[in-house]
C-alpha positions in Angstrom: 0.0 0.0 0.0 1.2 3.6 -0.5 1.2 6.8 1.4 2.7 8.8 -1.1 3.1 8.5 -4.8 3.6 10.2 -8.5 0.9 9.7 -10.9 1.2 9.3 -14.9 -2.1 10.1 -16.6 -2.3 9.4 -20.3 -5.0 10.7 -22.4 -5.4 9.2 -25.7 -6.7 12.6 -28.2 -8.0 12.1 -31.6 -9.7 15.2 -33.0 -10.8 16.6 -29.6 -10.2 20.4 -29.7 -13.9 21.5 -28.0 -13.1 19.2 -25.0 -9.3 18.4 -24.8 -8.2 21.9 -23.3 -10.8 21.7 -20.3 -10.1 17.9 -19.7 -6.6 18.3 -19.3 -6.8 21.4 -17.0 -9.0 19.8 -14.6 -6.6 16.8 -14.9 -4.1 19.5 -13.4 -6.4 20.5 -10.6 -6.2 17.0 -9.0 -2.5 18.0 -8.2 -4.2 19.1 -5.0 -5.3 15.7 -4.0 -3.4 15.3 -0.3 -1.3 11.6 -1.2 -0.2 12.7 -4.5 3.3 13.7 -4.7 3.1 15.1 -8.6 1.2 14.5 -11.8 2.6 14.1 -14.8 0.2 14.7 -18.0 0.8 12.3 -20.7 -1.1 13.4 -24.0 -0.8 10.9 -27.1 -2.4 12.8 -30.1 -3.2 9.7 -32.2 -3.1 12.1 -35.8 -5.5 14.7 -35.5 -6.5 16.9 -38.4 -8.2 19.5 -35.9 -6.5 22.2 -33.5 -6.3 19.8 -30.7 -2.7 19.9 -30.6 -1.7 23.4 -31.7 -3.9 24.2 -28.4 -2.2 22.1 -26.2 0.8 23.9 -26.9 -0.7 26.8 -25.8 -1.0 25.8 -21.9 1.9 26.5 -20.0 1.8 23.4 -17.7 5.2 22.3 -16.7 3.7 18.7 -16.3 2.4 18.3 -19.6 4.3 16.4 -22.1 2.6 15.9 -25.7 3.4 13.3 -28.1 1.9 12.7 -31.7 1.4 10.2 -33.9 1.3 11.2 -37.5 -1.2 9.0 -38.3 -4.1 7.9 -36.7 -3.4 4.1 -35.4 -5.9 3.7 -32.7 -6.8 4.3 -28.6 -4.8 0.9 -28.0 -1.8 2.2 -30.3 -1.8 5.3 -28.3 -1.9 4.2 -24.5 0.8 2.0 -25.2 3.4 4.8 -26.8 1.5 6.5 -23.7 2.8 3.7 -21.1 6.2 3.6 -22.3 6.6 6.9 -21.6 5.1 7.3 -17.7 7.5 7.6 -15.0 4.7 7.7 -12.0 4.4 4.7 -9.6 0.7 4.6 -10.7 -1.2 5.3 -14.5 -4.0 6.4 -15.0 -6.5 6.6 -18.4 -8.3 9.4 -19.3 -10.3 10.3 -22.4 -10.2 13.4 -23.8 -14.2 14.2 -23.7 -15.8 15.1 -20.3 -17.9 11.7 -20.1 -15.2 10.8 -17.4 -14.5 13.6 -14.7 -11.3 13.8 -13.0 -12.9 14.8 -9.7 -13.6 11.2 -9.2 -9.4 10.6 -9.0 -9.3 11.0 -5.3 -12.0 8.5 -4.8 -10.3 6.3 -7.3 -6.7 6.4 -6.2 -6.9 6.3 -2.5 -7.6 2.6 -2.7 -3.6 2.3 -3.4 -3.7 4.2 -0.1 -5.7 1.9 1.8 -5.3 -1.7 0.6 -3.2 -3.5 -1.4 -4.2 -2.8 -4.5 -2.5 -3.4 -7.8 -5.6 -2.4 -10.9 -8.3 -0.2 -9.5 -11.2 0.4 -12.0 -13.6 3.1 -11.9 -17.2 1.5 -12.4 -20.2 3.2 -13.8 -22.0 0.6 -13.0 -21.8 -0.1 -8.9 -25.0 2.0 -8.4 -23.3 4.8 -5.7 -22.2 7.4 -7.9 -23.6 11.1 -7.8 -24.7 10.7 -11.4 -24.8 8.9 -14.4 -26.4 10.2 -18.1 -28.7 7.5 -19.4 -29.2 7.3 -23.0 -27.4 4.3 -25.4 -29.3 1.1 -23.9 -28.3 -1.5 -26.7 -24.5 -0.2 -25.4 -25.1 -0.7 -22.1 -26.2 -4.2 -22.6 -23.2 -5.0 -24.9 -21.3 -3.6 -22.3 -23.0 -6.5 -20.0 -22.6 -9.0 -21.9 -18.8 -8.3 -22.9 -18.4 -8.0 -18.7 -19.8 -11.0 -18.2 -17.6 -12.6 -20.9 -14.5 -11.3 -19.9 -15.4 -12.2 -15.9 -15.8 -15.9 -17.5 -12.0 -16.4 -18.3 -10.2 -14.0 -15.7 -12.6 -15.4 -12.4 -13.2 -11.5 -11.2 -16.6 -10.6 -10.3 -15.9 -6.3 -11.8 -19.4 -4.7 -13.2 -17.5 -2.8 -16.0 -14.7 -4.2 -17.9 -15.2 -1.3 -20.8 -14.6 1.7 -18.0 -12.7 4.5 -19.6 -11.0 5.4 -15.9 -8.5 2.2 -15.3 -5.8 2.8 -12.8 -3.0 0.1 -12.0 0.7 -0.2 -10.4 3.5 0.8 -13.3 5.3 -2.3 -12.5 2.0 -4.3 -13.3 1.8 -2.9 -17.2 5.3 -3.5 -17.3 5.1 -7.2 -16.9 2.6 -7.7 -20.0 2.8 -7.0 -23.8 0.7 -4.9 -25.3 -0.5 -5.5 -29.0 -4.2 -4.2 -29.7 -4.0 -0.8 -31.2 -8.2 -0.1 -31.6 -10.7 -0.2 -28.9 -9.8 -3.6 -28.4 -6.7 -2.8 -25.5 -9.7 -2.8 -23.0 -10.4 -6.3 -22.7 -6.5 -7.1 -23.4 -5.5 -5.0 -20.6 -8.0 -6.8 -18.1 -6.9 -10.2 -19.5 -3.4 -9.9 -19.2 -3.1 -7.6 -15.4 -5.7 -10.8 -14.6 -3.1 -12.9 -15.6 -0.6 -11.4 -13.4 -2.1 -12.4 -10.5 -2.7 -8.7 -9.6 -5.0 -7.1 -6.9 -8.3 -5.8 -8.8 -10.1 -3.3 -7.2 -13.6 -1.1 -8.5 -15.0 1.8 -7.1 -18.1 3.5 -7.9 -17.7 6.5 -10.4 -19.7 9.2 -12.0 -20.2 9.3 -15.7 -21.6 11.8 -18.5 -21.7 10.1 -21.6 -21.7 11.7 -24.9 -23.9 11.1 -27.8 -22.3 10.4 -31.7 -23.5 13.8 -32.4 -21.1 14.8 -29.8 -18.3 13.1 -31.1 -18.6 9.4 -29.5 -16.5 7.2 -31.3 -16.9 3.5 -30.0 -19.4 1.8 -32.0 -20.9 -1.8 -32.4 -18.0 -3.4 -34.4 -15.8 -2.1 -31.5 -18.0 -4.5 -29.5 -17.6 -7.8 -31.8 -13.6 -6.9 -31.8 -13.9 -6.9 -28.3 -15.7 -10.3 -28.1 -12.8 -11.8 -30.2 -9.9 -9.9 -28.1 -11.7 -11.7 -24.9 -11.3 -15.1 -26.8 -7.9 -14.7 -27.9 -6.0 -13.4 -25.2 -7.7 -15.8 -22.5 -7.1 -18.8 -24.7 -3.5 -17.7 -25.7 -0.7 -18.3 -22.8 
């Protein structure tokens, strides 16, 4: 368990210039929190063709390191240039829209402060959060059944394998190999920390999620890729 410690957050941004600025500036805020030492502010521009990153250049935060892809490969491809490049002793994932807030980091990371905890997800789904938007049923069942699934081959009992806010211990990523460059890094991630033998933890988050008009990006062949990524990397040693 910690007392102290130095977070990496890494926000994968693909054409997020109306959002991008505000996320990461309240990502800064949480430098407040009492048991955080520092945060370090990890964006991975996965090749976008709006102003996200001439924007981010703009903010003067000494924390903020940006990195770009010149082409657009993927959320997967992006956390993992993301992951080599933390230094903190725990990472954190945050999208760059609001549906996640980064108030919810204190609630979030104190587990590490209070158990042992290696993985500590943020749930939408435990039913104790101040609020959650409700639209997008037929994702909310996919998101159910690709749970379900996943809980199937790793043994955990977690209510939201998909959750955009996934915390773990850097020397947990650094004992598995990432390959999935798409949405498909969520369920690869679980599978291969489960693997690991590592601590999971979930605590109950709030969440604000955006419609396709907004610019939501996940859509239903995200979900069958997801379904096959829960096959292969359980199966595979």
């Amino acid at each position: 368990m910690y007392t102290n410690f130095n977070l990496s957050v890494i926000i994968p941004c693909y054409n997020e210039e109306k959002t991008i600025i505000e996320v990461v500036t309240k990502v800064n805020l949480q430098s407040k929190i009492s048991f955080l030492n520092k945060i370090e502010i990890i964006v991975v521009d996965d090749g976008s063709r709006d102003r996200s990153v001439a924007l981010l250049k703009e903010l003067n935060f000494s924390n903020l390191k940006i990195i770009e892809h010149e082409n657009n490969k993927g959320k997967g491809a992006a956390l993992i240039t993301g992951f080599k490049e933390a230094s903190g002793e725990v990472i954190l994932i945050q999208d760059a829209d609001k549906e996640y807030n980064p108030d919810d980091y204190e609630k979030i990371l104190s587990v590490f402060t209070k158990t042992e905890a290696d993985v500590v997800y943020g749930s939408r789904f435990l039913g104790s959060s101040e609020y959650t938007r409700l639209h997008f049923f037929y994702h909310f069942l996919a998101n159910k059944i690709l749970t379900f699934t996943c809980n199937l081959f790793t043994n955990l009992n977690m209510t939201d394998m998909e959750t955009g806010y996934k915390s773990f211990k850097k020397s947990f990523i650094e004992k598995i190999n990432l390959k999935e460059k798409s949405f498909g890094i969520e369920p690869e991630l679980t599978i291969k920390l489960a693997k690991t033998r590592a601590k999971f933890f979930e605590v109950a988050i709030s969440y604000n999620g955006r419609s396709y008009e907004e610019g939501k990006k996940i859509g239903l062949k995200d979900a069958f890729i997801a379904i096959y990524c829960i096959f292969k990397y359980s199966l595979l040693r």
